[in-house]
C-alpha positions in Angstrom: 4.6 -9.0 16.2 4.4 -7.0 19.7 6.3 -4.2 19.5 6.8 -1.8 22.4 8.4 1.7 22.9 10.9 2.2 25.9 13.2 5.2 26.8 16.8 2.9 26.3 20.1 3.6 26.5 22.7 1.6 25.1 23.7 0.6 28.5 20.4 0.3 29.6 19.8 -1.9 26.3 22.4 -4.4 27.4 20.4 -5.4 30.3 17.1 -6.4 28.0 15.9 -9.7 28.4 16.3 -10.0 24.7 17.6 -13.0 22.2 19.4 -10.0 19.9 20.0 -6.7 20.9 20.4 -4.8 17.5 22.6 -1.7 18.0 22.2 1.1 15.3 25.1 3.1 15.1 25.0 6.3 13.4 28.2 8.6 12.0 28.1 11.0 14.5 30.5 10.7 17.6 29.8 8.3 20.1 30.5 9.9 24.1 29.1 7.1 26.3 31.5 5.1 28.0 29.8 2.1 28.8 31.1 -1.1 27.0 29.3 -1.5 24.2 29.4 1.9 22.8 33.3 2.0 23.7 33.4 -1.3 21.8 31.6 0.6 18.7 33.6 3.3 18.6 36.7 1.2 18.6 35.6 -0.6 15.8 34.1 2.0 13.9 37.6 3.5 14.2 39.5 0.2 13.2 37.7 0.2 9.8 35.5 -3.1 10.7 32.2 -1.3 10.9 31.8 1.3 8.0 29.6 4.3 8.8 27.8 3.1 5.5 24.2 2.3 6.2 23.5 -1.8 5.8 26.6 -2.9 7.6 27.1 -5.1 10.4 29.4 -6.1 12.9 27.9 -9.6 15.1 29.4 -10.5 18.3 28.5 -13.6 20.4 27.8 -13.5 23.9 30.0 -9.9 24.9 30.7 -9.2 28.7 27.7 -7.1 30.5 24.7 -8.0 28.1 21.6 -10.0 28.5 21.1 -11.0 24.7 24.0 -13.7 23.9 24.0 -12.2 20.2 24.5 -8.4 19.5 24.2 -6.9 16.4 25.8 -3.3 15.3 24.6 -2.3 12.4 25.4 0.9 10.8 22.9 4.0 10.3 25.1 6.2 8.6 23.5 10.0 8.8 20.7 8.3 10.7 17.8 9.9 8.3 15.0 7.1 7.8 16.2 5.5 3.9 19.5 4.4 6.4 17.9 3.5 9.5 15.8 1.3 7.8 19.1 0.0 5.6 20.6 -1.1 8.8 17.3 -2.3 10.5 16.8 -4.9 7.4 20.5 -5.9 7.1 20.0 -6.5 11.0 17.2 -7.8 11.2 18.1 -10.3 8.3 21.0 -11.0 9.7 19.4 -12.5 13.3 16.7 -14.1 11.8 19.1 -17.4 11.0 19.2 -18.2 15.1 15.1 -17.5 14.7 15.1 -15.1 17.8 11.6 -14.3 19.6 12.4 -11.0 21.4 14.5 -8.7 19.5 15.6 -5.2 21.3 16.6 -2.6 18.5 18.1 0.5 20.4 19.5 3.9 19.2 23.2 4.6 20.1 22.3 8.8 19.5 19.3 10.4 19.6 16.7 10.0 17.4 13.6 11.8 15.8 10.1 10.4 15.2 11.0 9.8 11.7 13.7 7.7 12.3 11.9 5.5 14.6 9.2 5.1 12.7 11.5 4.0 9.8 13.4 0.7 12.6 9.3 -0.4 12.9 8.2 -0.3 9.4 11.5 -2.0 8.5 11.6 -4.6 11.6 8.3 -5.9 10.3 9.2 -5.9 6.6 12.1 -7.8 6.9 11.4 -10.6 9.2 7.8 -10.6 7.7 6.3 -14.3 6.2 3.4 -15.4 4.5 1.5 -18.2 5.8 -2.0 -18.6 4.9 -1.7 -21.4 2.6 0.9 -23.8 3.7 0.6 -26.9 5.7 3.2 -26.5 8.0 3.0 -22.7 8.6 6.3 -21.5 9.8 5.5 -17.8 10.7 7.7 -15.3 11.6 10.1 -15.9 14.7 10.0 -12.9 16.2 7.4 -12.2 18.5 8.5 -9.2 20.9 10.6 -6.1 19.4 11.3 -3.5 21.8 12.9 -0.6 20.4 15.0 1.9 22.6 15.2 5.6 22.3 16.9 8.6 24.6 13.3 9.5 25.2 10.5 7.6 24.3 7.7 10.3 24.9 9.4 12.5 22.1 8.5 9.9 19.6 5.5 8.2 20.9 3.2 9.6 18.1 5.7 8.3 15.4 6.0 4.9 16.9 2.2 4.4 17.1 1.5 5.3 13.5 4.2 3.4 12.5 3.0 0.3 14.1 -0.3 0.9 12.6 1.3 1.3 9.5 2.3 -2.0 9.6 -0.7 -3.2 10.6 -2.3 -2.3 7.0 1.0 -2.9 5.0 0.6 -6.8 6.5 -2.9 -6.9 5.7 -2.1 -5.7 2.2 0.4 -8.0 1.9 -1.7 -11.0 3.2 -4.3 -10.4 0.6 -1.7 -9.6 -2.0 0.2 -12.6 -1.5 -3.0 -14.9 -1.5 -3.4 -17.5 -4.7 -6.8 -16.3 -6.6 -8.8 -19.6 -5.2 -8.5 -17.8 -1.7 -8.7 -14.4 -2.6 -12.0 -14.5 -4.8 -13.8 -11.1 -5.1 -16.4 -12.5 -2.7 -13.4 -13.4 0.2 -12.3 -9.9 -0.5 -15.4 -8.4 0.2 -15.3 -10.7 3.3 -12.1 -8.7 4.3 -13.1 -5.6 3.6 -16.7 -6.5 6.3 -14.0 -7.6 8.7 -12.9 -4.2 9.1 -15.8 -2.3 10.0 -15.4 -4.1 13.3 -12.9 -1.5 13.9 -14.1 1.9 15.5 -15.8 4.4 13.1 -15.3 2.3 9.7 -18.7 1.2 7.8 -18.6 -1.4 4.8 -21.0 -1.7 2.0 -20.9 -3.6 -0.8 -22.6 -4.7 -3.6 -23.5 -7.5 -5.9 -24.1 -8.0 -9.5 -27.2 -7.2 -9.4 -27.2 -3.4 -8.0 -23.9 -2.8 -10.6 -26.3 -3.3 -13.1 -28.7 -0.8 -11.6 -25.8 1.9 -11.3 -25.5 2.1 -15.1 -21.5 0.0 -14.5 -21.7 -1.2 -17.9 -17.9 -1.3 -18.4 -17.2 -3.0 -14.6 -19.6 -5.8 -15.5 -18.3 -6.3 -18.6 -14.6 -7.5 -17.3 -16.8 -9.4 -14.8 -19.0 -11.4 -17.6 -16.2 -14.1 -18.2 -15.9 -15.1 -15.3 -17.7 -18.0 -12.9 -17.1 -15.5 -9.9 -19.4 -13.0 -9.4 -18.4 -9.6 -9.0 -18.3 -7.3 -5.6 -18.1 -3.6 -5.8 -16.6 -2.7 -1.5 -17.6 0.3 -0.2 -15.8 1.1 2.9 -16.2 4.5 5.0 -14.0 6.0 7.7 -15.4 9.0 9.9 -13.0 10.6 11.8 -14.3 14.4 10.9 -17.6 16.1 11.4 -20.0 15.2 8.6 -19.7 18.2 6.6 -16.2 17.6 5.7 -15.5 16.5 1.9 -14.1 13.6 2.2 -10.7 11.4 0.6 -12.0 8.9 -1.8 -9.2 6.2 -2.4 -10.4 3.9 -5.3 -8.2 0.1 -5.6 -7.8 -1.9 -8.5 -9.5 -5.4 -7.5 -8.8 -7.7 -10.3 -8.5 -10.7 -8.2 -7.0 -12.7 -11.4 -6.0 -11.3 -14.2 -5.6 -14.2 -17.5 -6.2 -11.4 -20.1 -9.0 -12.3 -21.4 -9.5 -12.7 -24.8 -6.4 -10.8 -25.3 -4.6 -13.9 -23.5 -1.5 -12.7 -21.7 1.9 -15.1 -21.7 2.0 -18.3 -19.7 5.3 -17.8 -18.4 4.6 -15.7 -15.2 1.1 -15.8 -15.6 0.8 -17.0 -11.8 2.0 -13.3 -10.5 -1.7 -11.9 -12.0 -3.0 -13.1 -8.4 -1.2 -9.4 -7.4 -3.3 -7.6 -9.6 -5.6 -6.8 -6.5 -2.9 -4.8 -4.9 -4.1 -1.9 -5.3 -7.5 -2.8 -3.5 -5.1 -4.6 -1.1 -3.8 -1.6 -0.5 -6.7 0.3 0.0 -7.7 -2.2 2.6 -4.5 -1.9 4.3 -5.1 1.8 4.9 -8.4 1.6 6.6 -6.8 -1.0 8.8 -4.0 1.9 10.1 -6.9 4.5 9.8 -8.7 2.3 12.4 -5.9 2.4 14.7 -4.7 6.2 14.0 -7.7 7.6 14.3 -7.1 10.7 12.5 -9.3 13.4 12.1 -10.4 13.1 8.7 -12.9 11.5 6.5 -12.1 8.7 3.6 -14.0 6.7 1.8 -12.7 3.5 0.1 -14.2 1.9 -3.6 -13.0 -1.0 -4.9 -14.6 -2.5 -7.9 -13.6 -6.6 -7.8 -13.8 -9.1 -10.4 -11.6 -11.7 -12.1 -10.8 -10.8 -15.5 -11.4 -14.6 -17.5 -12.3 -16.4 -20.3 -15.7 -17.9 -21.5 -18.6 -18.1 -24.1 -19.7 -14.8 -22.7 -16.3 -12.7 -21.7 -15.9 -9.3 -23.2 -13.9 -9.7 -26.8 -11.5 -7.3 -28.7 -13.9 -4.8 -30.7 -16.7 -4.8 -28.3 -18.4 -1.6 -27.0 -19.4 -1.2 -23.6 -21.1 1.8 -22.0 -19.6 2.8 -18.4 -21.8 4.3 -16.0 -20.8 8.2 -17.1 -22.6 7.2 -20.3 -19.3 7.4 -22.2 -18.6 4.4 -24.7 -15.9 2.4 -24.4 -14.2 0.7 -27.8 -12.4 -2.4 -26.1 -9.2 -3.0 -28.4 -8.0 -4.8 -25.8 -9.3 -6.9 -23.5 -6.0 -7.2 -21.3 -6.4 -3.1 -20.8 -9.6 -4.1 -17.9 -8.2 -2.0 -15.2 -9.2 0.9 -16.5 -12.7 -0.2 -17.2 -13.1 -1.0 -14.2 -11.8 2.1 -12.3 -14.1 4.5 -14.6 -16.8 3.4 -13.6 -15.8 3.3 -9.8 -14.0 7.1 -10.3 -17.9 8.0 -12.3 -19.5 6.2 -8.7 -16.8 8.5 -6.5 -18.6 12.0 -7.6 -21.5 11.1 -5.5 -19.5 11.6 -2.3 -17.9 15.5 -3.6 -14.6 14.5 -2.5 -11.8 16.6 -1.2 -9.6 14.1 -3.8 -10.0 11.1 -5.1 -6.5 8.7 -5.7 -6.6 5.8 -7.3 -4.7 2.9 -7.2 -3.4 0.3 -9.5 -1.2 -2.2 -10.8 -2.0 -0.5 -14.1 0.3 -0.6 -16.8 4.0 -3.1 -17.6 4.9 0.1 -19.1 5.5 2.1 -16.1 7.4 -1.2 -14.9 9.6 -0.2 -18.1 9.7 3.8 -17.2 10.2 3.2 -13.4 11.3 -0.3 -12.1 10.2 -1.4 -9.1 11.5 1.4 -7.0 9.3 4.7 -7.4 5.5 4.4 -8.3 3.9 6.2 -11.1 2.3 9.6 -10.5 -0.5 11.5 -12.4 -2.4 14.3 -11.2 -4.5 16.9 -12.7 -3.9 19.2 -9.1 -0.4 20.5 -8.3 -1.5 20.7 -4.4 -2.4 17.1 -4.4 0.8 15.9 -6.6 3.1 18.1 -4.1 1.5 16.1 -1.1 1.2 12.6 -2.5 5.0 13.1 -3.4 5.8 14.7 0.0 4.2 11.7 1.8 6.0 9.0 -0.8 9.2 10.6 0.7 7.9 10.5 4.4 7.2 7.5 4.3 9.9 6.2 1.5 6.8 4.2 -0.4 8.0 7.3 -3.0 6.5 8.1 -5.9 7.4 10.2 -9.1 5.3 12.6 -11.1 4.9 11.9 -15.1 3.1 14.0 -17.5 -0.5 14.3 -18.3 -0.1 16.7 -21.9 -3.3 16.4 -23.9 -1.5 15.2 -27.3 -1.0 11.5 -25.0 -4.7 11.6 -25.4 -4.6 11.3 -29.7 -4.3 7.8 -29.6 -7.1 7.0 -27.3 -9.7 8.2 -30.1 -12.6 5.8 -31.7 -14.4 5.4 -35.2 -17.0 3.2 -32.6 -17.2 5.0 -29.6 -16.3 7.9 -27.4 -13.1 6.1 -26.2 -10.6 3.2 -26.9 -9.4 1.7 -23.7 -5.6 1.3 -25.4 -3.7 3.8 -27.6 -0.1 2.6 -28.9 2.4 1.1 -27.2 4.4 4.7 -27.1 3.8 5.7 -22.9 1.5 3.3 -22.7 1.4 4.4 -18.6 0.7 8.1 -19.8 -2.0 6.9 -22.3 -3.8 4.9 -19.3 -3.7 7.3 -17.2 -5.5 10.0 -19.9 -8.2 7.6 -20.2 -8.7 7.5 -16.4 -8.7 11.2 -16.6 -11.8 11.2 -18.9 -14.1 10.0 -15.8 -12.4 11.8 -12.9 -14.4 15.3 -13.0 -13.7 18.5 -11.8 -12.1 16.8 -8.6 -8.8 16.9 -7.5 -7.5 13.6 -8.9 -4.4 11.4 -8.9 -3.6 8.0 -10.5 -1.0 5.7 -8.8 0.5 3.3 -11.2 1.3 0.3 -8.7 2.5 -2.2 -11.2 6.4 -2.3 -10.8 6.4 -1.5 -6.6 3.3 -3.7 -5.6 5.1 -6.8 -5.5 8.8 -8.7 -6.2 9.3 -11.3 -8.3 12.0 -14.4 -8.4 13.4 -15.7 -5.2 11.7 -13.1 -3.1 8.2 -13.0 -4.7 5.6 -11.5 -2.4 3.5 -8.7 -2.0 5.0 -5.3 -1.2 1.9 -4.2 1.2 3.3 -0.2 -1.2 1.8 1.8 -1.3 0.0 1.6 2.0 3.0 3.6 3.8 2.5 6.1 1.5 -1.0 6.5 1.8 -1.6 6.8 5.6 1.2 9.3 5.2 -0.6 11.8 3.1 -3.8 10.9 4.7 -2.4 11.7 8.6 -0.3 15.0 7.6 -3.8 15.9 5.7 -5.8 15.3 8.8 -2.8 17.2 11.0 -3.0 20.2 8.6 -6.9 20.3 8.9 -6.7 20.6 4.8 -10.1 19.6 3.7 -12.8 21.4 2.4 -15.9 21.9 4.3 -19.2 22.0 3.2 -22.9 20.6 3.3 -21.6 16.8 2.0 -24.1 15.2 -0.2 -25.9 12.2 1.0 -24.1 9.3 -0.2 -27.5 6.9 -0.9 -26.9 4.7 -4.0 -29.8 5.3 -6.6 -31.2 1.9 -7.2 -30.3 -0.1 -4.6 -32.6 -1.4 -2.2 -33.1 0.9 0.7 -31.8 -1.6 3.0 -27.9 -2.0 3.5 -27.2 -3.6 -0.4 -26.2 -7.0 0.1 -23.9 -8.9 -2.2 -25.5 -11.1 -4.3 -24.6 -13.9 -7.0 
């Protein structure tokens, strides 16, 4: 979808070439006296367009206007959680008549925030998934224009926004994608695709130079399956060298059946999202390759499907991750987390500023948060504060849970130096100690993606979340200039060949 930034009136709206001119009316008093801000006041007064955020008022083909539909929708206080209300209800409405230029305009003035919260919202709602149906229908929409009182104020907004979008689509593409198309070798694919953008690098590696790094508990997962593993390495440089960079570190189990530790047919097919969170790794480097913010991240993401054969990991096993800590594997549907140890063990290498992780973790922080807030764990109150100050930004939000030691009782061994399951009691909390094990001295948080990545039932579909939230903390970072500088260490992978590592079978 094209979207483009003009400085509109409402008046000035209502001569848009446009198939739906969406109106967002806000609480506040409206003073122009051109017709169709007369007409919303009048009906605002008469009770037939409530100031609450979400609802609309259509009319078909009023006096004076281009479009032959208009749309008011109310904004309520106008902050971004009701703009984009009203932008979805809108947007939701229209999209029965399948409209291909769409003008969204502000009736009062509007910040950066506000307009960045029409785009993001725009291209959720009229959003659909087409890769793997015959007769694509894709979205009908081609053109939204949104209209401001001035459009220079907010330029900045607007462009991040869209870029924003840009990687929340690509996260959702991927997300959405059934396992036969989104192998951890397609991913990889992907993840190449993007260094064609300015300043992004991509690097990954096969079986083969895992097994040199010492990623005993990565391959593992990997052994059951047929598709060989990928471990992406992806690199933005938007800062001088010597700047510690961001390491974001996505959950790339492609297909998830369990394992040994067989998980429930019914709903089994939705294990195709438990990639998200690399999907949403990859989504972020797509906005960073548009934003261009001055800051350096680097992206890991350790891909495999998580199957059964002759060889797959069973319950009981020992496996010995790349930190040289054992791992007692009670379960074998608990494979996230081996796989992320070894990638947080790999992430040292690079002396990051921070390292987040990200992934569809745990069904128990489905339980603790529903699909509305993602789970938080940090180790640094700086980073917590900022991760939860961009979820809000952004509204991909977050919320912080504990990280007390005594979670960590139930994680203990008679085999090894580690179970990779403790009881069912906080099972999200328990997870997230054992990640903690193999994050350092860093700065390090844990996103817990599994109840917000994607919806299920009639609206099933990747989220593209927490990509919003992401680029958020990763822009206002780069704004504030908060990163340490030093001498960075040189990021050469002991064991691989000395030629770019190539992914091999």
């Amino acid at each position: 979808m094209d979207f483009q930034l003009k400085t509109l009136t409402v008046a000035q709206a209502a001569a848009e070439k446009s198939d739906v001119l969406i109106v967002l009316v806000g609480s506040a008093p409206l003073t122009s006296k051109d017709p169709l801000s007369v007409l919303a006041a009048s009906a605002r007064k008469a009770g037939d367009l409530p100031d609450k955020a979400g609802k609309l008022l259509g009319l078909y083909r009023p006096e004076d206007v281009v479009a032959s539909r208009v749309v008011l929708a109310a904004i309520g206080d106008g902050k971004p959680a009701s703009v984009r209300s009203g932008v979805v209800a809108a947007v939701n409405s229209a999209k029965a008549q399948a409209p291909k230029r769409v003008t969204v305009v502000f009736a009062q003035p509007a910040e950066g925030a506000a307009v960045a919260s029409a785009v993001t919202a725009a291209a959720d709602a009229s959003y659909v998934y087409t890769a793997t149906k015959s007769k694509a229908e894709p979205r009908s929409i081609r053109h939204l224009t949104v209209g401001v009182a001035d459009a220079a104020a907010v330029t900045g907004a607007f462009d991040a926004a869209r870029a924003t979008v840009a990687g929340i689509e690509l996260a959702k593409e991927w997300g959405n994608r059934p396992a036969n198309h989104a192998t951890p070798t397609l991913l990889a694919e992907a993840a190449k695709g993007l260094a064609k953008l300015p300043n992004i690098k991509c690097e990954v590696l096969g079986p083969k130079e895992v097994e040199k790094l010492g990623m005993g508990s990565f391959a593992a997962v990997a052994q059951g399956s047929a598709e060989p593993l990928r471990f992406i390495v992806l690199r933005y440089h938007g800062a001088p060298k010597d700047q510690a960079p961001v390491v974001l570190v996505g959950k790339g189990i492609t297909f998830d059946t369990g394992g040994v530790s067989l998980k429930p047919a019914a709903e089994m097919d939705e294990m195709k999202f438990d990639m998200c969170g690399a999907a949403s790794v990859l989504g972020t480097f797509r906005a960073l390759g548009d934003i261009q913010p001055a800051i350096n991240v680097v992206g890991l993401i350790p891909s495999c499907e998580n199957m059964n054969d002759g060889r797959a990991v069973k319950p009981g096993d020992v496996v010995t991750s790349m930190s040289g800590q054992t791992i007692e594997v009670l379960n074998t549907d608990a494979e996230g987390r081996l796989i992320l140890c070894d990638a947080l063990t790999y992430a040292k290498r690079f002396e990051p500023a921070a390292v987040i992780d990200i992934a569809t973790l745990t069904g128990a922080c489905v339980v603790a948060l529903g699909g509305v807030r993602s789970g938080l764990f940090s180790t640094n109150e700086a980073l917590a504060a900022a991760l939860e100050a961009a979820g809000e930004t952004s509204q991909d939000r977050c919320w912080r849970l504990p990280l007390d030691d005594d979670y960590a009782e139930g994680l203990k061994s008679n085999f090894a130096d580690v179970a990779n399951i403790a009881g069912r009691a906080g099972g999200a909390i328990t997870a997230a100690k054992f990640l903690q094990r193999f994050a350092g001295d860093f700065a390090w948080a844990h996103l817990d993606i599994a109840g917000t990545a994607w919806k299920s039932g009639a609206a099933k579909g990747s989220t593209g979340r927490p990509v919003g939230l992401l680029v958020s903390y990763l822009t206002s970072r780069a704004a504030s200039g908060d990163a340490r500088t030093g001498k960075a260490k040189k990021t050469k992978t002991p064991g691989a060949p000395a030629k770019k590592a190539r992914a091999t079978k």
